[in-house]
N, C-alpha and C positions, 0 to 999 in steps of 0.2 A: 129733174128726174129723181132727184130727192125722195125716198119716202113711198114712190109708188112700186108698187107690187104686183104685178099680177101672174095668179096660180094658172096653168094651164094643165086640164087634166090629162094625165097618159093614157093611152091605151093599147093594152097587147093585143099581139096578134097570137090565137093559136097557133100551132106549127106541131105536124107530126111527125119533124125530125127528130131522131135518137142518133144523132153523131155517129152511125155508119153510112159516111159517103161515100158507096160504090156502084155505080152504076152495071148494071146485067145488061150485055150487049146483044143476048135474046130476044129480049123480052122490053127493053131500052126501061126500063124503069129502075128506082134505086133499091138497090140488096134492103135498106136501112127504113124506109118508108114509102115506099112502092110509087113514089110520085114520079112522072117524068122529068127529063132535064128542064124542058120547058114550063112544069109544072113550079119547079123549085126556082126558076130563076124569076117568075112571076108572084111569085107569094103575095113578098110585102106589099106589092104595087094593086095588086087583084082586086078585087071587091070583096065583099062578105059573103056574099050569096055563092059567088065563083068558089069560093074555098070549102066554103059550107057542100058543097055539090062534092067538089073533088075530095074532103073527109068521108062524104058518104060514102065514093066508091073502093075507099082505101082497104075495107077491112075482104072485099071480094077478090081482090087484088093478092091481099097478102096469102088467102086461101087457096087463089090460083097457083102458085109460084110451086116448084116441082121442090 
């Protein structure tokens, strides 16, 4: 095992968390980034296209909010 190396590239995941975890029991979305609970507890596991979908509806979302 000597000698060998191998680089394996990372890659991030966007995420439109901003560290206010509060959930609004109205409206069941987060105060912090409008994502459902079920939204946020699927992220990392999601696909791209899925997140990509649910970034789109994020900014209607936040417009919604009273």
């Amino acid at each position: 095992m000597d000698g060998i190396v191998e680089t394996v590239p990372v890659r991030t995941i966007e995420s439109p968390c901003v560290n206010i975890c509060v959930m609004d029991e109205a409206s069941g979305l987060c105060t912090g980034c409008a994502r459902t609970i079920d939204e946020i507890a699927g992220w990392s596991g999601g696909s791209a296209a899925w997140r990509d979908r649910v970034m789109a509806e994020l900014p209607a979302r936040m417009r919604a909010r009273p």
